[in-house]
C-alpha positions as CSV (number, residue, x, y, z in Angstrom):
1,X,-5.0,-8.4,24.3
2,X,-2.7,-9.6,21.2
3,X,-6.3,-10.7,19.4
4,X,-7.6,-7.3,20.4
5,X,-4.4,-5.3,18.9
6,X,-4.6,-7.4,15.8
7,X,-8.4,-6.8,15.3
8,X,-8.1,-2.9,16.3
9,X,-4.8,-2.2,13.7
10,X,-6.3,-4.3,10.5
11,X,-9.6,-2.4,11.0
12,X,-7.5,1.2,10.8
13,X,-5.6,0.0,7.7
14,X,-9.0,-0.6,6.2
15,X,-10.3,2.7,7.1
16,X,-6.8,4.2,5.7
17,X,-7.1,2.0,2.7
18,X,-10.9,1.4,2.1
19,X,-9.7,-0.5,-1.5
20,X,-6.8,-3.3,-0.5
21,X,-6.9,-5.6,-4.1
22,X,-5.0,-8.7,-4.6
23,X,-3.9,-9.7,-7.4
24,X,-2.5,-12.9,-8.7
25,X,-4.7,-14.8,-5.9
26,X,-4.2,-18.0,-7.9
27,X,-0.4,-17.9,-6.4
28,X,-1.3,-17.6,-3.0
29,X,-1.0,-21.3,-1.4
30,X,-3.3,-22.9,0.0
31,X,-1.4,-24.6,2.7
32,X,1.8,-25.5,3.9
33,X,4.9,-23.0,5.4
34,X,5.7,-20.2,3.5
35,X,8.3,-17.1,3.3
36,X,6.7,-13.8,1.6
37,X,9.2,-11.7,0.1
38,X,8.2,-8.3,-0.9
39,X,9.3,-4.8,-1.3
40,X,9.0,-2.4,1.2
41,X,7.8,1.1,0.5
42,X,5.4,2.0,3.4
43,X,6.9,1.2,6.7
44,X,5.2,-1.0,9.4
45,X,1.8,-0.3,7.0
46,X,3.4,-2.6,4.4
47,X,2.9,-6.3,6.2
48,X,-0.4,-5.1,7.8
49,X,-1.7,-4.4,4.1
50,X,0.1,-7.7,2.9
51,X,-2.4,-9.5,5.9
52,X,-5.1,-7.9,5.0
53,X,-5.2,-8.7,1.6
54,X,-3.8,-12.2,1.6
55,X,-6.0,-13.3,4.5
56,X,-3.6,-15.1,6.5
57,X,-1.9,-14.5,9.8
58,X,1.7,-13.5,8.6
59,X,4.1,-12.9,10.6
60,X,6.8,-10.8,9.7
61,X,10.3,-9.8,10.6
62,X,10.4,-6.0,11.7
63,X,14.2,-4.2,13.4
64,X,15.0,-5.1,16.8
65,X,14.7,-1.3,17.5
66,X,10.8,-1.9,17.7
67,X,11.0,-4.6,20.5
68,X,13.1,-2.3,22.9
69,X,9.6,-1.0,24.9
70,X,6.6,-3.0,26.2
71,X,4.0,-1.2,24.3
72,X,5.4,-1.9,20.8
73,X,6.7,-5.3,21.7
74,X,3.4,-6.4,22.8
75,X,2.1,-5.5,19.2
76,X,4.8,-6.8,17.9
77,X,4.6,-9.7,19.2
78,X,0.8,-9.7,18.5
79,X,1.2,-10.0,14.5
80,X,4.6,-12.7,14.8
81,X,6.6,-10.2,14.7
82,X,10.3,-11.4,14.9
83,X,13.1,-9.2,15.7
84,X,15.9,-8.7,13.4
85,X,19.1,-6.9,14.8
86,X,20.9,-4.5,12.3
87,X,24.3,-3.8,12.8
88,X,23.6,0.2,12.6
89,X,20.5,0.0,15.3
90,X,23.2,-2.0,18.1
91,X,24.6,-0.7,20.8
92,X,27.9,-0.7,21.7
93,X,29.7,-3.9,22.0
94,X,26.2,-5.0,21.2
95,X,27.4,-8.8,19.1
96,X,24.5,-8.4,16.2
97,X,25.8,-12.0,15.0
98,X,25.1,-14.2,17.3
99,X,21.9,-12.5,17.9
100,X,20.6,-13.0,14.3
101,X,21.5,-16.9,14.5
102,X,18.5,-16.7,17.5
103,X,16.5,-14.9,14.6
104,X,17.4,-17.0,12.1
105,X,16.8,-20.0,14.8
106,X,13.0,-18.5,15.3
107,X,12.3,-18.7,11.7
108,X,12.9,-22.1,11.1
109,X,11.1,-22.6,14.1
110,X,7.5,-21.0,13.0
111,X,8.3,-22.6,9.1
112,X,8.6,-26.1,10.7
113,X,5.3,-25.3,12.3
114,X,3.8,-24.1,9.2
115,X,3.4,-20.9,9.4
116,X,3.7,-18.0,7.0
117,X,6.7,-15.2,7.9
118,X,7.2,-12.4,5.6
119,X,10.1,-10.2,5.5
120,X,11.7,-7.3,3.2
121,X,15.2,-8.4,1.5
122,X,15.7,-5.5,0.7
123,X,16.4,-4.5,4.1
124,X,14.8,-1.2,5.0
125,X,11.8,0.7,3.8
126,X,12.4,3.3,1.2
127,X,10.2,5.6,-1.5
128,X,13.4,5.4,-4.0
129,X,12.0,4.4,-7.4
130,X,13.6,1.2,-7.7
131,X,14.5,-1.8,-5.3
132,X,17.5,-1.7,-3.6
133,X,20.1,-4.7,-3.7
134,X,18.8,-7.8,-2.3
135,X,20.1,-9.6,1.3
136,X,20.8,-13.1,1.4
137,X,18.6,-13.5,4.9
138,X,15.3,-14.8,2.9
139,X,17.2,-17.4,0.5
140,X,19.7,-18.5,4.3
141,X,16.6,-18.9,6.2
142,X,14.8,-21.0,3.2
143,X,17.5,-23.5,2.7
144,X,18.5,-24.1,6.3
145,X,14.5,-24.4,7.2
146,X,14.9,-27.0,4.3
147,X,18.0,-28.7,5.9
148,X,16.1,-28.9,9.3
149,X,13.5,-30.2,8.6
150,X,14.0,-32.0,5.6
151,X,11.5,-33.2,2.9
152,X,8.3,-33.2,4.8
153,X,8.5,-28.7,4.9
154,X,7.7,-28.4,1.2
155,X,8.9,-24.8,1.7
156,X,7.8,-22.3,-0.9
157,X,9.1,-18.6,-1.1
158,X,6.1,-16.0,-2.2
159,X,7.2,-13.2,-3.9
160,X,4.9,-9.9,-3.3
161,X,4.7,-6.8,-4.7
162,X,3.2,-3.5,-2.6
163,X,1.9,-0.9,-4.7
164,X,0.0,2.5,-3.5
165,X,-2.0,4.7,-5.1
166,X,-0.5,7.5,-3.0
167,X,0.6,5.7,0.4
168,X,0.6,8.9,2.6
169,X,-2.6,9.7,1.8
170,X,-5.5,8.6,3.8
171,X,-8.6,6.5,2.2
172,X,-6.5,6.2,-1.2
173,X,-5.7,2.7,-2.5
174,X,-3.5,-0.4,-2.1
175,X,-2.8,-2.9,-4.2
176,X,-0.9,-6.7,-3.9
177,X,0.2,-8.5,-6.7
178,X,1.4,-11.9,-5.6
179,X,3.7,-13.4,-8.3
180,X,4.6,-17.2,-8.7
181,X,6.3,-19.2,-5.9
182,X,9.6,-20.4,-6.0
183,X,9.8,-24.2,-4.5
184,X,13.0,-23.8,-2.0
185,X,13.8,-28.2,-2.7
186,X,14.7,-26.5,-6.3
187,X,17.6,-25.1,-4.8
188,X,18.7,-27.1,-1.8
189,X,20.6,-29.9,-3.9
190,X,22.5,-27.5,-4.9
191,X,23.2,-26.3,-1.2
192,X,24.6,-29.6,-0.8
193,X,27.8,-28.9,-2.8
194,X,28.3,-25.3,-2.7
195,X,25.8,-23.5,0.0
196,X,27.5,-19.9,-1.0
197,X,26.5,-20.1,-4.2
198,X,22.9,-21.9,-3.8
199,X,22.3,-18.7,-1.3
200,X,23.4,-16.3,-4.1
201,X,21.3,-18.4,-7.0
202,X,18.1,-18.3,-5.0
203,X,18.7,-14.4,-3.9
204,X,19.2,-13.8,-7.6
205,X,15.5,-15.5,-8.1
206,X,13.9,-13.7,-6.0
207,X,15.3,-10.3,-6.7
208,X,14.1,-11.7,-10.6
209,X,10.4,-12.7,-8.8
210,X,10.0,-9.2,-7.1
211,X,10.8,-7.6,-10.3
212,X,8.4,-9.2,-11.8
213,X,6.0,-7.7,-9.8
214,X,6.6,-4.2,-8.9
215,X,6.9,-1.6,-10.8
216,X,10.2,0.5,-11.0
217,X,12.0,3.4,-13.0
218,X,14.8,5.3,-13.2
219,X,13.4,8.1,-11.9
220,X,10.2,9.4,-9.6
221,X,8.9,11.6,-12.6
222,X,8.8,8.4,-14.8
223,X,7.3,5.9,-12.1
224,X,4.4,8.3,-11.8
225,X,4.5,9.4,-15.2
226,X,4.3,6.0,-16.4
227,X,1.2,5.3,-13.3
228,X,-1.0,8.0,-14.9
229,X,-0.2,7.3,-18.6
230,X,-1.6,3.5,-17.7
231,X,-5.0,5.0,-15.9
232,X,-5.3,7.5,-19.1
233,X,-4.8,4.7,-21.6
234,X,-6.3,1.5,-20.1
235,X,-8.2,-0.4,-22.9
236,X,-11.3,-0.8,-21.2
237,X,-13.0,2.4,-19.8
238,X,-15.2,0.5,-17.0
239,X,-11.6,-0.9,-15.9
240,X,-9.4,2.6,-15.7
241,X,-10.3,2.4,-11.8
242,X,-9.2,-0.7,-11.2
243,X,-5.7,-0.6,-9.7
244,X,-4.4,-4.4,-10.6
245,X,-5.8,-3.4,-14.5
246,X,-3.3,0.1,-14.1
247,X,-0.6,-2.0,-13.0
248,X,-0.4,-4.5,-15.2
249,X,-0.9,-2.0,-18.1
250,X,2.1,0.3,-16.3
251,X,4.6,-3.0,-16.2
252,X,4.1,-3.7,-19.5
253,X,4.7,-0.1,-20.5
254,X,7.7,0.4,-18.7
255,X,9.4,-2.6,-20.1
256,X,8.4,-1.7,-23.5
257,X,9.9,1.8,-22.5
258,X,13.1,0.3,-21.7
259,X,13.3,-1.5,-25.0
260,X,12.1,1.2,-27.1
261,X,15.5,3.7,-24.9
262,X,17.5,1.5,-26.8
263,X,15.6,0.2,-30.3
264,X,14.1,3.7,-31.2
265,X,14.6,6.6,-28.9
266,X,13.4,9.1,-30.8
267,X,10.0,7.7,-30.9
268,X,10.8,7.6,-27.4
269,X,10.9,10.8,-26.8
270,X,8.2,11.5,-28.8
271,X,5.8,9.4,-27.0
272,X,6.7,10.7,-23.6
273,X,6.6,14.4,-25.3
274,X,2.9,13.7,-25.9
275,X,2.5,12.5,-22.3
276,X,3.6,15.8,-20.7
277,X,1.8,18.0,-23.1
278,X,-1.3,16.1,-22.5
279,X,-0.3,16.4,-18.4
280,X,-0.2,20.4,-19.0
281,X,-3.7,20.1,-20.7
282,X,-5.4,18.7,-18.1
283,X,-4.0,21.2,-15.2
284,X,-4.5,24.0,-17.5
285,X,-8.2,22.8,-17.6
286,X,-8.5,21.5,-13.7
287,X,-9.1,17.8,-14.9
288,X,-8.2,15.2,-13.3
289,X,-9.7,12.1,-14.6
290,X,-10.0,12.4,-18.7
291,X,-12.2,9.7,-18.9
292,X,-14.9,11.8,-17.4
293,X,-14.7,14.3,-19.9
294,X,-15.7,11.3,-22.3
295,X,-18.6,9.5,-20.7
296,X,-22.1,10.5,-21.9
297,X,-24.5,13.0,-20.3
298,X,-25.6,12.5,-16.3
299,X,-28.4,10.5,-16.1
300,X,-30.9,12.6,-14.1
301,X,-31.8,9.6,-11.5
302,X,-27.8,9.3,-10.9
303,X,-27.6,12.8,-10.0
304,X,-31.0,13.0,-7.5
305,X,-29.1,9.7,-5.7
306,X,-25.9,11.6,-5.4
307,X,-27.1,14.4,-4.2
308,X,-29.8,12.6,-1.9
309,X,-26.7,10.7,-0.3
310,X,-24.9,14.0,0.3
311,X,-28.1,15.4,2.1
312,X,-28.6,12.0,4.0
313,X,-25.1,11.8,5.8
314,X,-24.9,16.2,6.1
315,X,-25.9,16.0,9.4
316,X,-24.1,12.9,11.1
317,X,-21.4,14.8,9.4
318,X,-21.7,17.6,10.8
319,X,-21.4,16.0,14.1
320,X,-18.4,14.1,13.1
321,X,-16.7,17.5,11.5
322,X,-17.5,19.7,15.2
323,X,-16.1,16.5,17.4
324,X,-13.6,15.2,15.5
325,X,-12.0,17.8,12.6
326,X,-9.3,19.5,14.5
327,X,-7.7,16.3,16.0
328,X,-8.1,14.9,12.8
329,X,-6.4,18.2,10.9
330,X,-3.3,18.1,13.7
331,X,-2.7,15.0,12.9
332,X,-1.6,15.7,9.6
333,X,0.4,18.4,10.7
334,X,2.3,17.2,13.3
335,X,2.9,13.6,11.3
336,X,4.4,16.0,8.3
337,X,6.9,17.1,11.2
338,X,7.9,14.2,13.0
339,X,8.2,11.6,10.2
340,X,11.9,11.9,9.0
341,X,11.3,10.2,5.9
342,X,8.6,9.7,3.1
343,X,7.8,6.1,3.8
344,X,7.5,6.6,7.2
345,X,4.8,9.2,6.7
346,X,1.8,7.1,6.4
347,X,2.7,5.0,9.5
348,X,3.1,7.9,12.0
349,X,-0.1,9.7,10.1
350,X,-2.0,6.6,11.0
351,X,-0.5,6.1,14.4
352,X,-1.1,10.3,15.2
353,X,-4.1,10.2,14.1
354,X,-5.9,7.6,16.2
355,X,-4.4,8.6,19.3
356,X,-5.0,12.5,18.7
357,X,-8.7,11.6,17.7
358,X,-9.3,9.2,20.1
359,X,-8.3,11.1,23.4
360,X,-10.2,14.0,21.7
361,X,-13.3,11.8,21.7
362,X,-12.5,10.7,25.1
363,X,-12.3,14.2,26.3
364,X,-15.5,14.8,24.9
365,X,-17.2,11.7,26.3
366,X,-16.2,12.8,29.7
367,X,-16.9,16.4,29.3
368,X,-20.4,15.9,28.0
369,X,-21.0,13.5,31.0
370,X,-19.8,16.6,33.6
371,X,-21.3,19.3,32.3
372,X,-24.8,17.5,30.6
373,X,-25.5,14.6,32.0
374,X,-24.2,10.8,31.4
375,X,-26.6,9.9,28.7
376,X,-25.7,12.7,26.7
377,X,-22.1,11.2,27.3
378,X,-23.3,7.9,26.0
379,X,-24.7,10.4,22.8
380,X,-21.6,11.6,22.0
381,X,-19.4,8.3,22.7
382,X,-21.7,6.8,20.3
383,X,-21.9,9.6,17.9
384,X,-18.2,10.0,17.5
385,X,-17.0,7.4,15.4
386,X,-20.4,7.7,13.5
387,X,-20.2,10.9,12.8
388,X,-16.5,10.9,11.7
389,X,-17.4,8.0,9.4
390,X,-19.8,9.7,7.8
391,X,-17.8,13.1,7.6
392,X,-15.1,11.1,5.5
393,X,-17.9,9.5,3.0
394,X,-19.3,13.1,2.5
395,X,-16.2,14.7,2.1
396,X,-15.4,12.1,-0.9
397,X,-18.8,12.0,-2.2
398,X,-18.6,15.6,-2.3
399,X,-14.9,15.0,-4.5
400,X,-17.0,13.1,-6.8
401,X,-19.9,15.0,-7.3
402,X,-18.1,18.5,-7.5
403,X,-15.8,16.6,-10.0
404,X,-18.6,15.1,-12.6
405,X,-20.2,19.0,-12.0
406,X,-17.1,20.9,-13.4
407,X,-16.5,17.8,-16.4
408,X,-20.6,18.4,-17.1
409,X,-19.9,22.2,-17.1
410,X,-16.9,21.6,-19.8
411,X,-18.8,20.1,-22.1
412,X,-22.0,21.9,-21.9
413,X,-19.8,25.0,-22.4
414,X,-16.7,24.2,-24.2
415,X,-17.5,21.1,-26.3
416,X,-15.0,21.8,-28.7
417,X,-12.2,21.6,-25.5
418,X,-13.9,18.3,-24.2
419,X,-13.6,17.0,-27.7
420,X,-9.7,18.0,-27.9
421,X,-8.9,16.7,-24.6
422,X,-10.9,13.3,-25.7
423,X,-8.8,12.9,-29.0
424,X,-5.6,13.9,-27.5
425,X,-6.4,11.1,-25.0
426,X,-7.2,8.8,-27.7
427,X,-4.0,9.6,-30.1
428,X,-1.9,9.1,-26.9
429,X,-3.2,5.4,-26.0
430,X,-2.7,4.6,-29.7
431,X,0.9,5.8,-30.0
């Protein structure tokens, strides 16, 4: 059952995120224990992503809260999960304390078998542009792991950053840059003599490690500001769609921002000036991508596969759209009600989702076999998931095709627009 809840929940976070990159793969050990740190924007969709991309079988800790009824704790349980008790999920006269030593006790436990664990030091999940202050639990369980089980653990501590496209949004993108390990033995001496202060060096590290790797601002408009400015300016136009390309390109703008705030603001302020204005250009016009405006004309054989593959899957899709669209729309809805937060959106989307489309197709299944017949029943069971598969590939070729139509249209018509919005593009990833 665990094996079967492990298969079924990394197959929906692929279909939620078809693109999962990792970046910085030549970090990523080999063998040997390990403790992932990483930041924590999306919920319990965070360590499933981080498994899917790094390709081992992390366990990770997750709030005692999602332990308390058999259902979760099974799945819980299915991915390693380990509970952690927080001091504003206990109950009354509940001792969080001694409860966390078991926790703690657990970790050392898995570590000394080898295994990878992966938690958030940061302590919750959040959508808050930048990382919140660091807890000491990934730098305590590190060096007493170390003390435990002495020189043979070769402990190292991962840091991971977790970056979406737009995380709430199903079948955008997710990206996992995996930065350079820090070697726990570096620190422990130190522990020797002072164990405060070797806890407090190493949480110091890794808050350094993680910021390293994820991308932070001041504010939300200048995270995503900064995000689109990288896809509009990337170097190389066969690379503007690849996310770790966009990241790296937004790090290193944001921390030339942050020197520029205090070397030269004004040309500051210029620069992000000609950001927005170019931002209201491409609304005004309904772009956008600018790069598209820029490639050269639609080959005609591109366009006859495009369309051909829109014809090909219209009527699977079909099917999938009159079986499976209005669980699939109240789904949406209802997860835009009950999630309380932002980074719990995508989560409960996910979770809605497959139950409301699954006990639709079940309904189906069974009404079919009623009313028509069992092997019609087998028909629809089987063309269920096809068809919704195919309804989602349609609906995005569709995107793409209705997209390079109206870029086509602009230049045909309006050259002299497409050749502005080109240039401004190009004086912007100059400046």
């Amino acid at each position: 059952m665990k094996a079967l809840l492990r298969w079924f929940f990394e197959t929906l976070v692929r279909l939620y995120y078809p693109v999962i990159r990792l970046e910085g793969r030549e970090h990523v050990p080999e063998r040997g224990p390990c403790l992932v740190v990483a930041n924590h924007p999306n919920a319990l969709l965070d360590p499933l992503v981080m498994r899917v991309a790094l390709k081992r079988p992390v366990g990770f800790l997750g709030k005692s809260t999602l332990f308390k009824n058999p259902v979760s704790r099974l799945t819980m349980e299915a991915f390693g999960g380990i509970p952690v008790y927080r001091s504003r999920d206990a109950e009354k006269g509940e001792d969080t304390a001694g409860q966390n030593e078991k926790t703690f006790a657990l970790c050392r436990e898995a570590l000394g078998r080898k295994a990878w664990i992966a938690l958030f030091p940061e302590g919750t999940s959040h959508s808050d542009p930048t990382m919140r202050p660091m807890k000491t639990g990934a730098a305590r369980i590190a060096l007493s792991a170390r003390k435990e089980h002495g020189t043979s653990l070769a402990l190292v501590i991962v840091p991971v950053g977790l970056v979406y496209d737009q995380k709430s949004v199903f079948r955008s993108r997710a990206l996992v840059v995996v930065g350079e390990p820090l070697r726990v033995e570096d620190f422990y001496v130190h522990s020797l003599t002072d164990e405060r202060a070797a806890v407090q060096s190493l949480t110091e590290k890794i808050r350094d490690a993680l910021d390293a790797v994820v991308l932070q601002a001041d504010t939300r408009e200048l995270l995503e500001g900064v995000a689109r400015v990288a896809s509009w300016t990337a170097r190389v136009p066969d690379l503007k769609d690849d996310p770790a390309q966009q990241h790296r390109r937004a790090l290193a703008l944001i921390r030339r921002y942050r020197q520029l705030q205090v070397d030269d603001p004004a040309r500051v302020e210029r620069v992000v000036g000609m950001a927005a204005q170019y931002m209201r250009i491409l609304q005004a016009l309904g772009v956008t991508d600018p790069w598209a405006v820029e490639v050269g004309e639609v080959r005609v054989p591109h366009a006859l596969a495009a369309l051909a593959t829109l014809v090909g899957l219209f009527p699977l899709a079909l099917v999938g759209v009159v079986l499976g669209w209005v669980p699939y729309r109240l789904a949406g809805r209802v997860a835009g009600r009950v999630a309380s937060e932002e980074d719990e959106l995508g989560t409960v989307k996910l979770l809605a989702g497959t139950l409301f489309v699954l006990v639709a197709w079940i309904a189906e299944v069974f009404a079919a076999g009623w009313y028509l017949g069992w092997e019609e029943a087998f028909a629809v069971a089987l063309l269920a998931p096809v068809g919704g598969y195919c309804a989602l590939r349609f609906e995005e070729q569709w995107a793409i095709v209705r997209e390079a139509a109206r870029h086509l249209w602009l230049r045909v018509r309006h050259a002299d627009v497409a050749y502005t919005v080109a240039e401004r593009r190009r004086q912007l990833a100059i400046e």
